[in-house]
C-alpha positions as CSV (number, residue, x, y, z in Angstrom):
1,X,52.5,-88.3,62.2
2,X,55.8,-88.2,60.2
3,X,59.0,-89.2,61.9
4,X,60.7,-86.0,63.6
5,X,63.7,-84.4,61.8
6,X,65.1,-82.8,64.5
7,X,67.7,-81.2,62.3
8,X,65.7,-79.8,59.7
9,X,62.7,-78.4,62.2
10,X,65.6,-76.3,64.0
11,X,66.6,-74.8,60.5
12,X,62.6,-74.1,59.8
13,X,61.5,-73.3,63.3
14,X,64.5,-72.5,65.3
15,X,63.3,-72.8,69.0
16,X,59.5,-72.8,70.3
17,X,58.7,-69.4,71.3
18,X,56.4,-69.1,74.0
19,X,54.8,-65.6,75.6
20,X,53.8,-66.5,78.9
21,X,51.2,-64.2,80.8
22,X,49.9,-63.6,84.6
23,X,49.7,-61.9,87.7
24,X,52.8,-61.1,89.8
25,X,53.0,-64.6,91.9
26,X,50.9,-66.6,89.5
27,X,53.8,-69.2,89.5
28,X,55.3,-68.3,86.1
29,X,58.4,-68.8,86.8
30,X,58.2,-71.3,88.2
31,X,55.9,-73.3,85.3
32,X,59.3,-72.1,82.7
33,X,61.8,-73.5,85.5
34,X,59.7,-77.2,85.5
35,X,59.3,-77.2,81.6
36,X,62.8,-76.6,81.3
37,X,63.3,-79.3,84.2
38,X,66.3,-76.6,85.9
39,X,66.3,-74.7,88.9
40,X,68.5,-72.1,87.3
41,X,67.6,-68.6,86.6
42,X,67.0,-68.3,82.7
43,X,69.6,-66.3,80.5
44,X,68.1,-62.7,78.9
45,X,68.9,-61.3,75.4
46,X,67.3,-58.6,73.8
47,X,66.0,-58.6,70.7
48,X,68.9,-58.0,69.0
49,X,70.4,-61.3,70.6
50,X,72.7,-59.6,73.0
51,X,72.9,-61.0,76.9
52,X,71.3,-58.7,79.4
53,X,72.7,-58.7,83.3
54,X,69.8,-60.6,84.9
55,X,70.3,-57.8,87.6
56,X,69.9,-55.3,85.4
57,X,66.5,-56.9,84.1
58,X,65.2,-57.0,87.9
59,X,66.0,-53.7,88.9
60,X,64.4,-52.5,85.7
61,X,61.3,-54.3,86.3
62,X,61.1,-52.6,89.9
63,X,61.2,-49.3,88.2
64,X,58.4,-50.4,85.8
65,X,59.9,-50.9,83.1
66,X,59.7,-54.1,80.9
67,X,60.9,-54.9,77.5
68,X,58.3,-57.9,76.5
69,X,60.7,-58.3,72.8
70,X,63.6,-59.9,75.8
71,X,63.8,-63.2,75.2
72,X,64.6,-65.8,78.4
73,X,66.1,-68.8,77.5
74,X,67.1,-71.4,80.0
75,X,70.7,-73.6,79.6
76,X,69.2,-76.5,80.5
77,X,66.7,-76.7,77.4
78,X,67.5,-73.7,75.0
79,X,65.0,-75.1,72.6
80,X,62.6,-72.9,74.5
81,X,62.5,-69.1,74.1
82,X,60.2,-67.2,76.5
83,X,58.7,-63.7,76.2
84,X,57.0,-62.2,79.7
85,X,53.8,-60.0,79.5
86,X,55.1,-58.5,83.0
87,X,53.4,-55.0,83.8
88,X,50.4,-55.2,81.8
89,X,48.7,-57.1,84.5
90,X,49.2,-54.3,87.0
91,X,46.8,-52.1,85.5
92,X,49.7,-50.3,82.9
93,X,47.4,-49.2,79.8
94,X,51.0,-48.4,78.1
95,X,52.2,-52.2,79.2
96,X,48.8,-53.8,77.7
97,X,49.4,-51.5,74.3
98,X,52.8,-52.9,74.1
99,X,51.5,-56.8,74.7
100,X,49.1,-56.1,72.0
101,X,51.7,-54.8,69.9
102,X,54.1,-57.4,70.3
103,X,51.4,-60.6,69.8
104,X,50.1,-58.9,66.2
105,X,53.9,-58.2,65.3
106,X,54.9,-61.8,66.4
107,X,51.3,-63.4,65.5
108,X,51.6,-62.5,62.1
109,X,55.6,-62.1,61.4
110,X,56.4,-63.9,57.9
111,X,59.0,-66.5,59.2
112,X,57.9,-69.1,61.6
113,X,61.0,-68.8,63.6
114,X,60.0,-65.1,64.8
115,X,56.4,-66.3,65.6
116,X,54.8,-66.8,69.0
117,X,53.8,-70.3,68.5
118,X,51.7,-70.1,71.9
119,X,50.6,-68.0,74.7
120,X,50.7,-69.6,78.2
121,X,47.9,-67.0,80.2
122,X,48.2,-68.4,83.8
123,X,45.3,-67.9,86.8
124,X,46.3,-68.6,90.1
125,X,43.2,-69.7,92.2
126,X,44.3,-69.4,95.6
127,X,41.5,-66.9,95.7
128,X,38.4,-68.3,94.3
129,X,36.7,-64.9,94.1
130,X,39.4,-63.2,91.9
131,X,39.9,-65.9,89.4
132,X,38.8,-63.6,86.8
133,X,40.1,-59.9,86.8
134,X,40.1,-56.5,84.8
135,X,43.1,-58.2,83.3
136,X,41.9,-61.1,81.9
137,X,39.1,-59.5,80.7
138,X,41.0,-56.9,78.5
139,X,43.7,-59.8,77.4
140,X,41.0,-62.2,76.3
141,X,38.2,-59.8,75.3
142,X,40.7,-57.1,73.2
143,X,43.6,-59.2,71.9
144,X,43.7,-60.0,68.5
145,X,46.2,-63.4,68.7
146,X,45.7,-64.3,65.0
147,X,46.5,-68.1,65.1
148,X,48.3,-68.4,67.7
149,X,47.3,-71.3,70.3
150,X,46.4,-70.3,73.6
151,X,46.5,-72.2,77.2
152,X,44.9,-71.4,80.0
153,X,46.7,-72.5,82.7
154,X,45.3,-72.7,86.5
155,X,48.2,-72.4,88.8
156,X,47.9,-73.2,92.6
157,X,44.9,-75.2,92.5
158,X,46.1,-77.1,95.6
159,X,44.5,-74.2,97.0
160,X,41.1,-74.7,96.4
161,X,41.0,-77.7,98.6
162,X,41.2,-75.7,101.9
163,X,38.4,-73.8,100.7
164,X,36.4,-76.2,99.9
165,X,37.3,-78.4,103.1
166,X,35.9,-75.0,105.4
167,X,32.6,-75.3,103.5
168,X,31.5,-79.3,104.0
169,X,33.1,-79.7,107.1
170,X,30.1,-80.5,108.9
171,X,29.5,-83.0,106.1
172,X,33.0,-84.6,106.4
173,X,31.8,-85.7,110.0
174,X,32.4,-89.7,110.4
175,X,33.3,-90.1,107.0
176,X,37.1,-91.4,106.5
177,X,39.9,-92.0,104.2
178,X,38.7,-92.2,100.0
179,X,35.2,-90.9,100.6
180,X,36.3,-88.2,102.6
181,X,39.1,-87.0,99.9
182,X,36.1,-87.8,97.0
183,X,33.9,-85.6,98.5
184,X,36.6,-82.7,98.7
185,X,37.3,-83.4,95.7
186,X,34.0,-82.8,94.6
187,X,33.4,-79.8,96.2
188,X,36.9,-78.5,94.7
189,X,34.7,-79.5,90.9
190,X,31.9,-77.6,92.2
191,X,33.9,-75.0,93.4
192,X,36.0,-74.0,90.6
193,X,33.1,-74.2,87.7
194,X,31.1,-71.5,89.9
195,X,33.6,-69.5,89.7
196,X,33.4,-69.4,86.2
197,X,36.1,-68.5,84.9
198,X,36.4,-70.7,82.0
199,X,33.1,-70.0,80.6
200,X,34.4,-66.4,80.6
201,X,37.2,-67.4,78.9
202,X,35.1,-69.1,76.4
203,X,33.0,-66.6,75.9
204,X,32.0,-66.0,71.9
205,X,32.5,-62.8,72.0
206,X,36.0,-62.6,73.2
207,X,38.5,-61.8,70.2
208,X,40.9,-64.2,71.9
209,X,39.5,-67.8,73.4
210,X,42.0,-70.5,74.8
211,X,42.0,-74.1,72.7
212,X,42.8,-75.8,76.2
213,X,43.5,-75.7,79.9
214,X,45.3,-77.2,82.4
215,X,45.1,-77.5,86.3
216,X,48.5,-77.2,87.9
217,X,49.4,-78.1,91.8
218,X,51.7,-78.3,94.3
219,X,54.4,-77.2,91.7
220,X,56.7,-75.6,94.4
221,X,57.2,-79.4,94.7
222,X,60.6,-81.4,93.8
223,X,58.7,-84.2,92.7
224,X,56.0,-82.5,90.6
225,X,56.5,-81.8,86.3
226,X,54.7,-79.7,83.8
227,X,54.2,-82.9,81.4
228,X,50.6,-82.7,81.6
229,X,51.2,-78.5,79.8
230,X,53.2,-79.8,77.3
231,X,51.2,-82.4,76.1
232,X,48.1,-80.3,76.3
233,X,50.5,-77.6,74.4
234,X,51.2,-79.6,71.6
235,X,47.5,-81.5,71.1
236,X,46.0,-77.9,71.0
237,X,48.4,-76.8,67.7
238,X,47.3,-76.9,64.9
239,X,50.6,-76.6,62.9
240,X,52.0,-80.0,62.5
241,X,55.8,-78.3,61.9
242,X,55.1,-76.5,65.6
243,X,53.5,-79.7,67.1
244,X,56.5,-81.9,66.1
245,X,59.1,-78.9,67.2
246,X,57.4,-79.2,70.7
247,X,57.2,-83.0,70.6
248,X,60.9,-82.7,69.7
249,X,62.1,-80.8,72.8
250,X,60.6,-83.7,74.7
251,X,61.9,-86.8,73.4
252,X,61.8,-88.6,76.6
253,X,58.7,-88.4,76.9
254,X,57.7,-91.5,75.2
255,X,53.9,-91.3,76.1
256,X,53.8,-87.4,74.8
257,X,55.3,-88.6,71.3
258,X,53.0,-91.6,70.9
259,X,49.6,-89.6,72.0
260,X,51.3,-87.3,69.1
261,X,51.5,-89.7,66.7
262,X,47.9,-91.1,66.9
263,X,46.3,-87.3,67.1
């Protein structure tokens, strides 16, 4: 992999541009607030780069109205620029229209800078039996994402462990300390691949498939990171300009940049 220009991907790139997309308390927010390491609310701008009242943004989403062109971008890493699928998931046929909208406009926009260059599509699994929904179905089944690289990201999946704890209980009986938590653990496997869920997401016929997922936890969490998103962000690209942007924002990260450099 070729030694980052940081300089000269900013005047090719710009920023990484990143449409994130879930459920009302799928733990977006809180994914953009660990990536961008801040607990700060992000700044808004519409598309024609002026600032929008954050409060104006809210009260506007209560009313149902979104504007999936605003762009959030957080002070503490502005590299990022995120766009929010908000209202589709609700069940909005004029939201999910939009979405679609947007990700052909963005998918296939001439200048790389004004591209999504991925979709984050989170699924909380604190209920194991709703893992896949109406809208996952439409996004993954109807969306035509051209090249853009999608993640599937499983938020919450803490929560699976409670669940699966109620059904071997009986089981756990006598058994202590690491083969107790391996058999949880086990069940939690067992657990989340009959839900099926990814093999829906996988499914041939869907117009739209993720390259990758990731399993999130415990990210209401001081000590917890989204490293393990961004590194299975930038392995899934398949643009070496957008791989090294990404790798770029994260220059700390000395294991991300040298996994990136052998890929």
């Amino acid at each position: 992999m070729a030694a980052i220009d940081t300089q000269d991907l900013r005047e090719r790139i710009g920023r990484f541009r990143v449409l994130i997309i879930g459920r009302a308390n799928a733990g977006k927010t809180t994914i953009l607030r660990k990536v961008c390491d801040t607990t700060e609310d992000p700044e808004i701008y519409d598309i024609k780069g002026k600032k929008i009242d954050n409060a104006v943004v809210k009260s506007s989403i209560k009313r149902g109205n979104h504007d999936i062109t605003n762009e959030m971008v957080f002070k503490s890493n502005p590299v990022f620029v995120f766009h929010d699928s908000c209202g589709f998931e609700a069940g909005s046929e004029e939201e999910f229209d939009n979405m679609k909208k947007f990700i052909s406009e963005r998918a296939n926009a001439k200048k790389l800078e004004e591209r999504i260059h991925a979709i984050w599509y989170c699924i909380p699994m604190d209920d194991p039996s709703r893992t896949f929904q109406r809208s996952e179905e439409k996004f993954f089944s109807e969306c035509d994402i051209g090249h853009v690289t999608v993640v599937a990201i499983f938020t919450k999946f803490e929560s699976l462990r409670p669940f699966a704890y109620g059904e071997i209980k009986k089981q756990l009986k006598g058994l202590l300390g690491e083969e107790r938590s391996k058999r949880i653990a086990q069940r939690v496997e067992e657990m989340f691949t009959n839900t099926g869920v990814w093999d829906r997401l996988c499914d041939p016929e869907n117009r739209a498939c993720p390259k990758s997922h990731v399993r999130l936890e415990n990210m209401n969490q001081p000590n917890t990171n989204c490293d393990t998103l961004l590194e299975c962000t930038t392995l899934a690209l398949d643009n070496e300009e957008l791989r090294l942007c990404l790798v770029s924002t994260q220059q700390s990260n000395l294991e991300l940049c040298i996994k990136c450099a052998i890929a």
